[in-house]
N, CA and C atoms as a LAMMPS dump frame, in Angstrom:
ITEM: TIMESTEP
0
ITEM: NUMBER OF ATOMS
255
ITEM: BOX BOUNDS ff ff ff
-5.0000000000000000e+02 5.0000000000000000e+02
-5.0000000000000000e+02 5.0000000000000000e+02
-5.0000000000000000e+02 5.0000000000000000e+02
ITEM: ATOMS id mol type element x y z
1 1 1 N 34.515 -29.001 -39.726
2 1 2 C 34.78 -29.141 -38.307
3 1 3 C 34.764 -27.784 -37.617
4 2 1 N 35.158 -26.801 -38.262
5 2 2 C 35.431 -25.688 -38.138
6 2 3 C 33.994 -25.025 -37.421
7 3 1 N 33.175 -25.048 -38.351
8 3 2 C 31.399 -24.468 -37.997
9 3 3 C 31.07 -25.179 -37.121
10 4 1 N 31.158 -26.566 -36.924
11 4 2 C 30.259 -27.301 -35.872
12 4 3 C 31.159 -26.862 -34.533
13 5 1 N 32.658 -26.679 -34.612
14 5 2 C 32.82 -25.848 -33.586
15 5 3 C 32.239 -24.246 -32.609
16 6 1 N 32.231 -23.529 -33.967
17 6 2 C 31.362 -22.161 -34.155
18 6 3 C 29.51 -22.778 -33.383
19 7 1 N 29.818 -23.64 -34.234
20 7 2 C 27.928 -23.767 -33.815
21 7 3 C 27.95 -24.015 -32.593
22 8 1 N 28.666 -24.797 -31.539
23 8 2 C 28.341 -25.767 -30.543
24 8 3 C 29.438 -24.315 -29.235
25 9 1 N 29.902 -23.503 -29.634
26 9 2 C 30.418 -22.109 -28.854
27 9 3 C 29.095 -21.235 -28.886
28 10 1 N 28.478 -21.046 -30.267
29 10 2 C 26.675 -20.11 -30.551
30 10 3 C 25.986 -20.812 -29.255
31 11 1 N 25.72 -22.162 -29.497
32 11 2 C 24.96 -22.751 -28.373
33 11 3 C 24.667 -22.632 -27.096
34 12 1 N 25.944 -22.938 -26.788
35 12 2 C 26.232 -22.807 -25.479
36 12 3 C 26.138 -21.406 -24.588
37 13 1 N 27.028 -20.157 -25.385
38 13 2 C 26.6 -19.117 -25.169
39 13 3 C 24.986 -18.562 -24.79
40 14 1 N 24.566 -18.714 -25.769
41 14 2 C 22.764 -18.787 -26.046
42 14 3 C 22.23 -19.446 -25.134
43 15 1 N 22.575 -20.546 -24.35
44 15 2 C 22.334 -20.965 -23.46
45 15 3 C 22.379 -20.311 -22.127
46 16 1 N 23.545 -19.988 -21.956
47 16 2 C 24.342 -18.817 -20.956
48 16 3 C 23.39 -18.201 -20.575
49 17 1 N 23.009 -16.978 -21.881
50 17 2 C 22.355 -15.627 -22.03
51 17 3 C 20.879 -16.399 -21.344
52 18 1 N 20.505 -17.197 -21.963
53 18 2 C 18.948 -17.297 -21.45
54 18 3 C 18.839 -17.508 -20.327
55 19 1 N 19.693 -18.242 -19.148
56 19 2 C 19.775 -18.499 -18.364
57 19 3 C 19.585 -17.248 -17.417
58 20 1 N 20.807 -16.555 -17.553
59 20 2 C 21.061 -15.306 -17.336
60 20 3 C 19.857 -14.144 -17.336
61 21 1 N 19.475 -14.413 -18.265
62 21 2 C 18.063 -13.599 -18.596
63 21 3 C 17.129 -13.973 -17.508
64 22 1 N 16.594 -15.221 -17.521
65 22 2 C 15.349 -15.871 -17.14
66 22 3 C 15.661 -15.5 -15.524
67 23 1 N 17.013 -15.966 -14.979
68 23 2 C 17.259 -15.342 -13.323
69 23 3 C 16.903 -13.777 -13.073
70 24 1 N 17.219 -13.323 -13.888
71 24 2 C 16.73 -11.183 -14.169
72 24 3 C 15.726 -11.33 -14.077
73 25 1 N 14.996 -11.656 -14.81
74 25 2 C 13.468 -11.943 -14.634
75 25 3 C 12.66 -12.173 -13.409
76 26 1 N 13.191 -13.329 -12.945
77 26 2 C 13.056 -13.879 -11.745
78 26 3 C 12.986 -13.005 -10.643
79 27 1 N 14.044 -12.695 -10.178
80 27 2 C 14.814 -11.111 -9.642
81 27 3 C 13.822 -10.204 -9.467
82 28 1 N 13.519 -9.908 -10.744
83 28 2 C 12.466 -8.656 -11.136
84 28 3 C 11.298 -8.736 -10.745
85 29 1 N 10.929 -9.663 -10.624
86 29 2 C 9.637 -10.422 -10.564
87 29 3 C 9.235 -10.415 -9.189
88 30 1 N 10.638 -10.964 -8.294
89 30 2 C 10.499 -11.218 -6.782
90 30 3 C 10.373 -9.454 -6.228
91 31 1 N 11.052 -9.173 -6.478
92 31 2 C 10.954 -7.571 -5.872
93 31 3 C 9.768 -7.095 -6.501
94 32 1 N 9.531 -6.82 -7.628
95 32 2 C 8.255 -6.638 -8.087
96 32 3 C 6.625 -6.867 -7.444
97 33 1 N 7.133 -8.32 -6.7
98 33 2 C 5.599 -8.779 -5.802
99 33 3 C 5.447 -8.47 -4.515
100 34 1 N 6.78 -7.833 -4.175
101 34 2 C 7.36 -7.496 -2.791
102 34 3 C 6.727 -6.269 -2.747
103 35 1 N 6.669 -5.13 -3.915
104 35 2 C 6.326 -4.118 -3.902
105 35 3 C 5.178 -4.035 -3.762
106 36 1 N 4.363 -4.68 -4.808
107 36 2 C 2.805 -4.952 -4.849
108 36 3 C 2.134 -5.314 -3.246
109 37 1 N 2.683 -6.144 -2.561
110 37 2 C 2.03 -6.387 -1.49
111 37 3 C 2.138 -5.339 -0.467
112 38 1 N 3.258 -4.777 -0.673
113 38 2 C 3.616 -3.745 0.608
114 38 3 C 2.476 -2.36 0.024
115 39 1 N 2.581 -2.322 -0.916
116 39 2 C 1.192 -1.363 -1.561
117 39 3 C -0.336 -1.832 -1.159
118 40 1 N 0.161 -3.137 -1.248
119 40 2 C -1.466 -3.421 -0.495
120 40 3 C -1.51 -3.349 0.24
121 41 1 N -0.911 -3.577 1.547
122 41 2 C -1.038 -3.087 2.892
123 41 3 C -0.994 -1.86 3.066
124 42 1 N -0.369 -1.312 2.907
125 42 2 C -0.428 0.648 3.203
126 42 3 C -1.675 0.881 2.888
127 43 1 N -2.161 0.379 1.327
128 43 2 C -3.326 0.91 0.892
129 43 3 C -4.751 0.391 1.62
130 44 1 N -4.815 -0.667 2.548
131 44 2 C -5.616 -1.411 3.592
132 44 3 C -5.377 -0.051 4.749
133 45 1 N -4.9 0.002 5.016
134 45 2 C -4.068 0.632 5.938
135 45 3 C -4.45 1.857 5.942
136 46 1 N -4.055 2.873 4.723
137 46 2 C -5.389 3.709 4.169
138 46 3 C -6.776 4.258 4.197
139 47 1 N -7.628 2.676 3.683
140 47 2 C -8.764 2.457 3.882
141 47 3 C -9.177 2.552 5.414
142 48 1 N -8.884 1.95 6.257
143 48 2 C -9.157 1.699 7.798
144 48 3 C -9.25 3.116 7.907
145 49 1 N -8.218 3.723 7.892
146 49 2 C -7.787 5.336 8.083
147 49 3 C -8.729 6.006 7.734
148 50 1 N -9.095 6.142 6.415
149 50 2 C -10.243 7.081 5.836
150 50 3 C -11.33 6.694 6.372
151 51 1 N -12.233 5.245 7.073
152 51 2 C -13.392 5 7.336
153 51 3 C -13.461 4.91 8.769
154 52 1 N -12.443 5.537 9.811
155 52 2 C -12.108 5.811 11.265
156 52 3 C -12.694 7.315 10.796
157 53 1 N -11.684 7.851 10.035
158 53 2 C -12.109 9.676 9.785
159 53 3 C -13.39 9.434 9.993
160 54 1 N -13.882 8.824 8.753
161 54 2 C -15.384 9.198 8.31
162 54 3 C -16.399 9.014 9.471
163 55 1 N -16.351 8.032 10.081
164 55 2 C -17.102 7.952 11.406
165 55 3 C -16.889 8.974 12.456
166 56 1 N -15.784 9.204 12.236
167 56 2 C -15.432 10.607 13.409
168 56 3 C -16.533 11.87 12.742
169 57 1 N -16.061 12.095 11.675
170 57 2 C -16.625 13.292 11.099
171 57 3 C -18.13 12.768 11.611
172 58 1 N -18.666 11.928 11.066
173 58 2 C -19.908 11.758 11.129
174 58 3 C -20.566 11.693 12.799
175 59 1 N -19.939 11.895 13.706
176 59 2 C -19.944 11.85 15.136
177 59 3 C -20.433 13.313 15.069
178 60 1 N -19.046 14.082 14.533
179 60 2 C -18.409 15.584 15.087
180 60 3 C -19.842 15.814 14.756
181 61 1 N -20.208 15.578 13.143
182 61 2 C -21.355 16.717 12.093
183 61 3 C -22.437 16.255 13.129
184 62 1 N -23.238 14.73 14.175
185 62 2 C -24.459 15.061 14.38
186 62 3 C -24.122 15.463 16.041
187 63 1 N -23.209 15.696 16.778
188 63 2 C -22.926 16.408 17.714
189 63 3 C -23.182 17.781 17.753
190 64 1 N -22.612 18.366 16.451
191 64 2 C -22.716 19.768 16.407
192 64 3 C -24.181 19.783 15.974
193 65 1 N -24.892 19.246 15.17
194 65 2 C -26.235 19.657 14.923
195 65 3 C -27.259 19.412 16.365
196 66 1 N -27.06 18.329 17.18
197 66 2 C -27.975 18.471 18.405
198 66 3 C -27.155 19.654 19.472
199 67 1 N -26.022 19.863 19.648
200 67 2 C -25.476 20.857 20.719
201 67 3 C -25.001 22.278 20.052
202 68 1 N -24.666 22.272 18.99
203 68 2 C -24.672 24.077 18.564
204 68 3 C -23.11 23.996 18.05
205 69 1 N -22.246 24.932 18.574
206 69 2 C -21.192 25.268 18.601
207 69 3 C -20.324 24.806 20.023
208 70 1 N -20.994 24.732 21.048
209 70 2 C -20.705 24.407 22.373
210 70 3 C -19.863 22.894 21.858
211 71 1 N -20.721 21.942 20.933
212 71 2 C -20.65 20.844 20.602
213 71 3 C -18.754 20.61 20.105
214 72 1 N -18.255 21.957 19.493
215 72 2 C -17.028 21.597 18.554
216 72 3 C -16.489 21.746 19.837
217 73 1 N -16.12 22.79 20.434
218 73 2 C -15.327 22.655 21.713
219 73 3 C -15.508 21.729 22.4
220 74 1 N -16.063 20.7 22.899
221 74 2 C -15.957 19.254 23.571
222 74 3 C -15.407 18.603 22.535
223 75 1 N -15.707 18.433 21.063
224 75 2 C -15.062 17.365 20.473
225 75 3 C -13.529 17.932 20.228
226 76 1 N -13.22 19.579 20.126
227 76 2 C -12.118 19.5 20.303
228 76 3 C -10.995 19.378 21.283
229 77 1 N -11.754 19.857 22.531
230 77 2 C -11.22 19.655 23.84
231 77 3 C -11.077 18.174 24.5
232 78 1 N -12.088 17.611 23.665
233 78 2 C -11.895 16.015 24.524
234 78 3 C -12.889 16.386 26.037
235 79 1 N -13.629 17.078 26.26
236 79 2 C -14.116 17.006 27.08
237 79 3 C -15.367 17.34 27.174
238 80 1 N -16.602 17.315 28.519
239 80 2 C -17.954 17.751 28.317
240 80 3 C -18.455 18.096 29.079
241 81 1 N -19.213 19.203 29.069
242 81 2 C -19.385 19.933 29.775
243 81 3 C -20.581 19.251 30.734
244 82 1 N -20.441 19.973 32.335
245 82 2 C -21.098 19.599 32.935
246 82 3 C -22.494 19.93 33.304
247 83 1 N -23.844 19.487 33.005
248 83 2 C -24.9 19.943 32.838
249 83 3 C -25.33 20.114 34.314
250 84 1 N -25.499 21.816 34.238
251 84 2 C -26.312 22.264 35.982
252 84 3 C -27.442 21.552 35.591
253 85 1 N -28.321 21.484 37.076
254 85 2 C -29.835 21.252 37.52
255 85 3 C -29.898 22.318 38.037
């Protein structure tokens, strides 16, 4: 009587623990996907970013090759110069 007591306290415990476990898991899991997505967005987010640059650059580089140097000062000034007749 003694062991099947022992056994059926093992059980239950063991039961406990897995329970216990499997919610940690769970837990872990939820924050875990929380992270992942918020990484994917930044990293979207990123991307947009770097392929805005790249078009800029690629503006600045054939600006400066048809106008000279004159060319960086408008793209850095934001402004353009006014062509006499």
């Amino acid at each position: 009587m003694d062991s099947l007591l022992k056994s059926d306290i093992f059980f239950i415990v063991t039961t406990a623990m897995v329970i216990l476990v499997a919610l940690a898991v769970l837990v872990i899991l939820f924050y875990l996907f929380r992270i992942v997505r918020t990484a994917k967005k930044v990293s979207d987010e990123v991307a947009k970013t770097v392929d805005h640059i790249a078009k800029d650059t690629e503006k600045a580089r054939s600006k400066i090759k048809t106008t000279g140097l004159s060319g960086v000062v408008e793209i850095i000034a934001g402004t353009k110069k006014k062509k006499r007749k």
